[in-house]
LOTIVEX-550324 format. One record per atom (N, C-alpha, C, CB): residue in one letter; x negated, y, z negated. Coordinates in steps of 0.05 Angstrom, whole numbers, padded with zeros to 5 digits, always signed. Glycine has a CB too. Example, Ala and Ser with C-alpha at 12.3 -4.5 7.8 and 13.67 -1.06 7.14 Angstrom:
A-00264-00114-00156A-00246-00090-00156A-00264-00066-00156A-00226-00089-00181S-00257-00045-00142S-00273-00021-00143S-00258+00001-00157S-00282-00012-00114
// end
This chain:
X-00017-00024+00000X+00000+00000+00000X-00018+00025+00000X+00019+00000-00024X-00033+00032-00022X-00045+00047-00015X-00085+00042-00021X-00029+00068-00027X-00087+00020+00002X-00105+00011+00010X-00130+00028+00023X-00093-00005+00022X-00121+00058+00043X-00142+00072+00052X-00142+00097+00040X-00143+00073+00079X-00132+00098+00023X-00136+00130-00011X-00127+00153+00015X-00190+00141-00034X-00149+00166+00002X-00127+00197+00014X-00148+00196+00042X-00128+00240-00012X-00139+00210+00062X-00153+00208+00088X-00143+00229+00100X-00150+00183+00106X-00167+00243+00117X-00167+00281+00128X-00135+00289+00126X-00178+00288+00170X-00117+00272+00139X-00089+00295+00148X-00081+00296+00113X-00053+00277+00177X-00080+00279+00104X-00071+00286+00072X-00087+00314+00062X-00080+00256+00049X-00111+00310+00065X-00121+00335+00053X-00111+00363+00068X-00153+00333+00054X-00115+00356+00097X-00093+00379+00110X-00065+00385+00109X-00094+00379+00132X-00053+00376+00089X-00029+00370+00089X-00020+00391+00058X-00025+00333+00089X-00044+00384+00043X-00045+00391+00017X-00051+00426+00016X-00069+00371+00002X-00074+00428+00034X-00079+00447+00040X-00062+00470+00054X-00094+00440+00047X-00047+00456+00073X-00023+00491+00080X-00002+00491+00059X+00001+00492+00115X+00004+00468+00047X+00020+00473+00027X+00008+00500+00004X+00023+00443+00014X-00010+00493+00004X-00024+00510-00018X-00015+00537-00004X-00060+00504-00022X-00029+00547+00016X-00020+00577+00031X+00004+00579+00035X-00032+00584+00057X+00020+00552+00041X+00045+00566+00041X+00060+00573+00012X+00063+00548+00058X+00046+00563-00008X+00056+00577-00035X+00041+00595-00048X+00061+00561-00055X+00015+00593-00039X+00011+00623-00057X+00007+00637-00036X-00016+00627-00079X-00002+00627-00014X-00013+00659+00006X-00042+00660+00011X-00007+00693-00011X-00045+00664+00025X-00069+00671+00042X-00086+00695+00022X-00057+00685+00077X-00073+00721+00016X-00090+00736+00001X-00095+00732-00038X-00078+00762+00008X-00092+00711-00047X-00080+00704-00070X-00102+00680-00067X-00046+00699-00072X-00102+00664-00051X-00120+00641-00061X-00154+00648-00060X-00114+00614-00040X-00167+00670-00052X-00188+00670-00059X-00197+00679-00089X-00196+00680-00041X-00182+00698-00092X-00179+00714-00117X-00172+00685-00144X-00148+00741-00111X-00157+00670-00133X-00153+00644-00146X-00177+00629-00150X-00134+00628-00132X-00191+00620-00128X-00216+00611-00121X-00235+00613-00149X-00227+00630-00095X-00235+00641-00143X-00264+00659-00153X-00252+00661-00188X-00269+00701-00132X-00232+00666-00196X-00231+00660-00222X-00232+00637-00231X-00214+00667-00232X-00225+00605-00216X-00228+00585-00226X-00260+00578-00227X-00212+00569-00213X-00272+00597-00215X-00305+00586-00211X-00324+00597-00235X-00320+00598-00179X-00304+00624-00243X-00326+00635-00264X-00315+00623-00287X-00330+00670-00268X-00284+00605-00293X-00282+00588-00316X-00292+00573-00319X-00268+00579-00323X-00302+00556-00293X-00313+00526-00294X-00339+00536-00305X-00315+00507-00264X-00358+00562-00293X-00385+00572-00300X-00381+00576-00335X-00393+00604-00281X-00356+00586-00346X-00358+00591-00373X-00358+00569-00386X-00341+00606-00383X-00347+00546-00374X-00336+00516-00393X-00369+00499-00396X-00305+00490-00368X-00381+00508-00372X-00414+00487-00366X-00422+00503-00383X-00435+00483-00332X-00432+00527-00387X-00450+00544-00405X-00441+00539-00435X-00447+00576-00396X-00422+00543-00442X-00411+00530-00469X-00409+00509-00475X-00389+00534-00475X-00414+00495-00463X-00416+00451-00475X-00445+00466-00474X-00407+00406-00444X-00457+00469-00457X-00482+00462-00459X-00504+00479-00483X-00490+00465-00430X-00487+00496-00491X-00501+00521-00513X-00495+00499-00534X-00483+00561-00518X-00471+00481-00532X-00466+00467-00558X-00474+00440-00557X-00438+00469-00565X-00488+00430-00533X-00504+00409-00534X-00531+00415-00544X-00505+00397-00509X-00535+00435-00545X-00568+00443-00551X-00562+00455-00576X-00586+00465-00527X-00544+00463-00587X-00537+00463-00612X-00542+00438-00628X-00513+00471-00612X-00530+00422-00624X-00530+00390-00634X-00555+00379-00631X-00510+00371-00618X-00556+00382-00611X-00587+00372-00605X-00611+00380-00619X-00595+00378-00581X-00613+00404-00628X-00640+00414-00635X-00641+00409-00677X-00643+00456-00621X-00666+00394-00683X-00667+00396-00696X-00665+00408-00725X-00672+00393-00688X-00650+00398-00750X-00648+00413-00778X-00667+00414-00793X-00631+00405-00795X-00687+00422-00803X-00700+00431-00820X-00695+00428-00850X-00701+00451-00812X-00711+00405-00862X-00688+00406-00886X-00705+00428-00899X-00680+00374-00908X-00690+00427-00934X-00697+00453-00942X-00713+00441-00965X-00672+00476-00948X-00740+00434-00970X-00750+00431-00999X-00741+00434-01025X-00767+00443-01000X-00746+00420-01035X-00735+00430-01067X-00753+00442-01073X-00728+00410-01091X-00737+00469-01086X-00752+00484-01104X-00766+00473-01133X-00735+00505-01109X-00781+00473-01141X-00791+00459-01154X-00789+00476-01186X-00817+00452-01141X-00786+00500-01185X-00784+00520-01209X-00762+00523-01205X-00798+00545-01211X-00734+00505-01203X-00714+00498-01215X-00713+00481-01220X-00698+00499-01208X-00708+00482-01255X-00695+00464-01263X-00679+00463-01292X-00712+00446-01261
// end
């Protein structure tokens, strides 16, 4: 049934649908904000992978407490 997945006319198919609902001047502007979220979502895992990642330092005991 669905033995050969999606193939070119499907993607062209998907695609005027798209212009025919948002429009021609609307989808780049669409474009370009989904690109600087995706840029904000990679930069933030990755500030917080290297967060995790980088070593803690433990803290000695003070020794003139006690």
């Amino acid at each position: 049934m669905l033995r050969n997945g999606l193939e070119p006319w499907h993607l062209l198919v998907v695609a005027i649908v798209f212009i025919v609902l948002f429009g021609s001047k609307k989808l780049p502007d669409t474009a370009r904000s989904l690109g600087r979220s995706l840029r904000i979502l990679k930069s933030e895992a990755k500030a917080m992978k290297d967060e995790s990642a980088a070593p803690t330092a433990p803290t000695p005991a003070d020794p003139a407490v006690r």
